[in-house]
N, C-alpha and C positions, 0 to 999 in steps of 0.2 A: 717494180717501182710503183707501179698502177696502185696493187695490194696495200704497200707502204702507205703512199700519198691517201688510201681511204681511210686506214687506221688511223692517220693523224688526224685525219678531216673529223674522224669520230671522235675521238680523244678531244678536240677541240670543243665542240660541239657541244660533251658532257659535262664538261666539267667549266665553261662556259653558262650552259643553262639549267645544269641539276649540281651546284657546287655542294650539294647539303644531304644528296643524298648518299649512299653508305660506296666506299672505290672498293674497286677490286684487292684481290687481298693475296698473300702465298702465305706459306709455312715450312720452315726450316727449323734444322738442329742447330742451336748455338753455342756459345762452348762452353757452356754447363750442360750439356748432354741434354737439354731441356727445349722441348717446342716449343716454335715462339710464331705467333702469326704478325706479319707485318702489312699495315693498309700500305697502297697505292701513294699516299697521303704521305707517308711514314720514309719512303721509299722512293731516293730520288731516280736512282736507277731501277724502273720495273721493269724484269724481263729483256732488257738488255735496250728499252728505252731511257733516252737523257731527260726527264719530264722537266729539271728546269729549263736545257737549253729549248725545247720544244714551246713547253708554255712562258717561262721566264722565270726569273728566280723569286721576284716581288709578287709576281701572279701566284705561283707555286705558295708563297710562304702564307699569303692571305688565303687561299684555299686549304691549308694545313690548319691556321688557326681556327677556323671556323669549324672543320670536322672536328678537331678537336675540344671546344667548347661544348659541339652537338653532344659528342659523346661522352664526357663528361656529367653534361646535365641526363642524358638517358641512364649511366651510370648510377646517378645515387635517386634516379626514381625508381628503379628496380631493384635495389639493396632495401633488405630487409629493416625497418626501423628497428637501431639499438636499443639492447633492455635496459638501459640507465637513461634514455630519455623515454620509453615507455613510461621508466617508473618514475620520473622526476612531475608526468604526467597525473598523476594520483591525486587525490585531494589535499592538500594540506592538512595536517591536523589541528586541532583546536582542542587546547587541554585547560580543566581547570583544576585548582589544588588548592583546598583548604585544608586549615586546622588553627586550634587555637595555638596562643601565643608560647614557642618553645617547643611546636609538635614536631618539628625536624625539616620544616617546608624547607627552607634557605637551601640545607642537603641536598634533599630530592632532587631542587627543580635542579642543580648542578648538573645532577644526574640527566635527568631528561633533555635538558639541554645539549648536552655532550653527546646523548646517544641519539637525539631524534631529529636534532638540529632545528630546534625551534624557537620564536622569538619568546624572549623572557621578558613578560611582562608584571611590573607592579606599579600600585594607582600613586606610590611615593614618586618614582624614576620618572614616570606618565606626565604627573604633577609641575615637574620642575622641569621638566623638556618642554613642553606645551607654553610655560609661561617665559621658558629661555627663547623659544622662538618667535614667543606673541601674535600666537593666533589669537582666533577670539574667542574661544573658552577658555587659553589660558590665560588669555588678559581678566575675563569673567573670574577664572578661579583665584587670579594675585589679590583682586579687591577683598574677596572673602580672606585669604590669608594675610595679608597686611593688615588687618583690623582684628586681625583674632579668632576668626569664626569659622566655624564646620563648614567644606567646600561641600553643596549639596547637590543633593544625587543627579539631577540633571546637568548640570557643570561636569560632574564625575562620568557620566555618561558620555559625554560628549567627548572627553578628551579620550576615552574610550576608545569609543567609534572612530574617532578622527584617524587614532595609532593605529586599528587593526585595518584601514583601507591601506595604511602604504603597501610601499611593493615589497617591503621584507617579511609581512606577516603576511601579504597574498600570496609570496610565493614557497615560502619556507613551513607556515603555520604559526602556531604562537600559544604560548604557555599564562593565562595569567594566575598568578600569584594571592591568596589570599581575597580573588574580587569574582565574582558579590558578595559582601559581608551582611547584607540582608536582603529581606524578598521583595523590598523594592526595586532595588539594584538588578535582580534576578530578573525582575518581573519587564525592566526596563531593557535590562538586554534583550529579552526575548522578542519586544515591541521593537527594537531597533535593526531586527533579522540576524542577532549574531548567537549563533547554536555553537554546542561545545559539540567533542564528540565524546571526551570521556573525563567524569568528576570523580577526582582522587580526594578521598577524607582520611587524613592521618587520627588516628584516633587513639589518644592518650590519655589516661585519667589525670584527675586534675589533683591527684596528690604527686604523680610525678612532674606534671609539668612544673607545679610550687617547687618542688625540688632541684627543677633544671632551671626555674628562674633564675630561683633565689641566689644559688651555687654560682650564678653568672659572675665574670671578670672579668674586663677590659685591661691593654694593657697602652695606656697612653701616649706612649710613644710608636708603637707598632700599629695599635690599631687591633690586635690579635684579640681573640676573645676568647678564654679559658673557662674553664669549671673545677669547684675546689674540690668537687668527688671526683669525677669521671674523666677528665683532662689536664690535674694541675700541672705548671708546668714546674722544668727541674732545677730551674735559677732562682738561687735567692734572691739576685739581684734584680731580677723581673718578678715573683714574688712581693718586694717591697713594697713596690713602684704599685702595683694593681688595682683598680679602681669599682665600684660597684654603682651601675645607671643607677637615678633615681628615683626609677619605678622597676626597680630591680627587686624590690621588697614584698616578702607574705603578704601585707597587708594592700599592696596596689597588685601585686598581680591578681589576688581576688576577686578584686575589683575588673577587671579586663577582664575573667575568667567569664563573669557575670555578665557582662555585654555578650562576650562570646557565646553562650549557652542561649541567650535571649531571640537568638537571631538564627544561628545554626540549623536546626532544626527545618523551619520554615524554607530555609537555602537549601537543603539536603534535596528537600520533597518537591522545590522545582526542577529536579536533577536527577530523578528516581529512576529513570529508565537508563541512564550511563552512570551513576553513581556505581562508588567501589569504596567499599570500608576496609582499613588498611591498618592491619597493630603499627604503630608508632613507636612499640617499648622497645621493639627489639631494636637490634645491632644495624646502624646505618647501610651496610651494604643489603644484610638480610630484608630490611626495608624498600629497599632498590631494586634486588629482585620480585618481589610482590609487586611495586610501582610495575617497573615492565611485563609483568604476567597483566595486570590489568589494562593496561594500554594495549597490548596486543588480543585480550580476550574483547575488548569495546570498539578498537580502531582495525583490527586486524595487520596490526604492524610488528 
């Protein structure tokens, strides 16, 4: 009885004034033929002690939750960090993609998007979001478009910068589309701290693009856009219907073609160190693959 009466005394005492440190423990076969170690904690009957009639059943169960919590939190500080939040850890990437009007960009960025999961951005979508929420460059940029006028490069900027602080392009990366289209623009990202990591240039000659302009078709009701060489479609009855933009023409794409050349160049050469020239005539997936061989050679992804 003596013996008893001091084990309880101690059993008292421990778990009284060290509730948090680690209880005694056993280990049995269970009947999956499988060790199983059981705490103190775990285990109302230890060793042929009743621990809730001893300590109480409300005592016992608050001494249970709290080992429990303990070892839990001990738990996932010593598991190894998973490799999908390592890598979710990585930089973002920052992609930029030009080429002149018709070089396959729209494609691509599908592509890139799909596989790299990054935000797609273009200064059109940028444009009409910013002044759909009314901030203040886009409030700045409605007054230039309501009256007709070219939104200028610090306005363009701005609504820029503004898109790639959210938290979809901080956390994901971001693709833009077609911007910088001159070395201002260029010149103005790089003054506003925002660096790519890799400039993709589709590069087309401008007798094929005249030809992918030109060949262009809309189909007004769908929305769908055909080519009379390389995609017509098999309906007459969409056929009929078909419509050509009205700078869909040799003589205005020319024209585009000319601003684009004017400016290109100059854009290339602030980009010369992650720049990547990319045939544009082949076959859109063949296209796709060189896109990701350069992504991965600039970003390592």
């Amino acid at each position: 009885m003596v013996k008893i009466s001091s084990l309880v005394s101690l059993l008292v005492t421990v778990v009284s004034c060290h509730a948090f440190l680690p209880f005694p423990s056993r280990t049995f076969t269970n009947n999956r033929g499988s060790r199983q170690t059981v705490s103190m904690a775990e285990d109302t009957n230890f060793e042929g002690i009743d621990l809730a009639r001893l300590l109480g059943s409300k005592r016992l169960s608050n001494i249970k939750r709290k080992l429990r919590r303990q070892q839990a939190l001990e738990a996932v500080a010593s598991e190894p960090e998973p490799a999908a939040q390592t890598a979710s850890k990585k930089e973002p990437l920052g992609i930029i993609i030009a080429g002149a009007p018709a070089s396959g960009k729209g494609t691509q960025c599908e592509m890139i998007v799909n596989n790299y999961d990054v935000v797609h951005l273009s200064t059109g979508d940028m444009l009409r979001a910013a002044v759909a929420a009314k901030t203040e460059v886009g409030l700045a940029a409605k007054e230039y478009m309501d009256s007709g006028k070219l939104v200028p490069d610090d306005v363009i900027i701005g609504i820029v910068k503004d898109r790639l602080a959210e938290s979809d392009c901080k956390e994901n990366g971001w693709l833009l589309d077609g911007f910088p289209r001159t070395p201002a623009q260029a010149d103005a990202l790089a003054s506003a701290g925002i660096s790519a990591d890799c400039f993709l240039f589709l590069n087309v000659p401008d007798e094929v693009l005249v030809e992918r302009v030109v060949g262009r078709r809309t189909d007004p009701e769908t929305g769908k856009i055909y080519h009379m060489t390389f995609s017509p479609p098999d309906d007459e009855e969409v056929i009929a219907r078909l419509v050509q933009r009205s700078d869909d023409t040799e003589e205005k794409v020319k024209v585009r073609l000319e601003q684009f050349h004017a400016n290109v160049a100059a854009v290339k050469g602030s980009y010369e160190s992650i720049g990547i020239d990319i045939d544009g005539t082949k076959k859109p997936a063949d296209v796709a693959e060189a896109v990701s061989a350069a992504i991965k050679e600039k970003c390592g992804v």
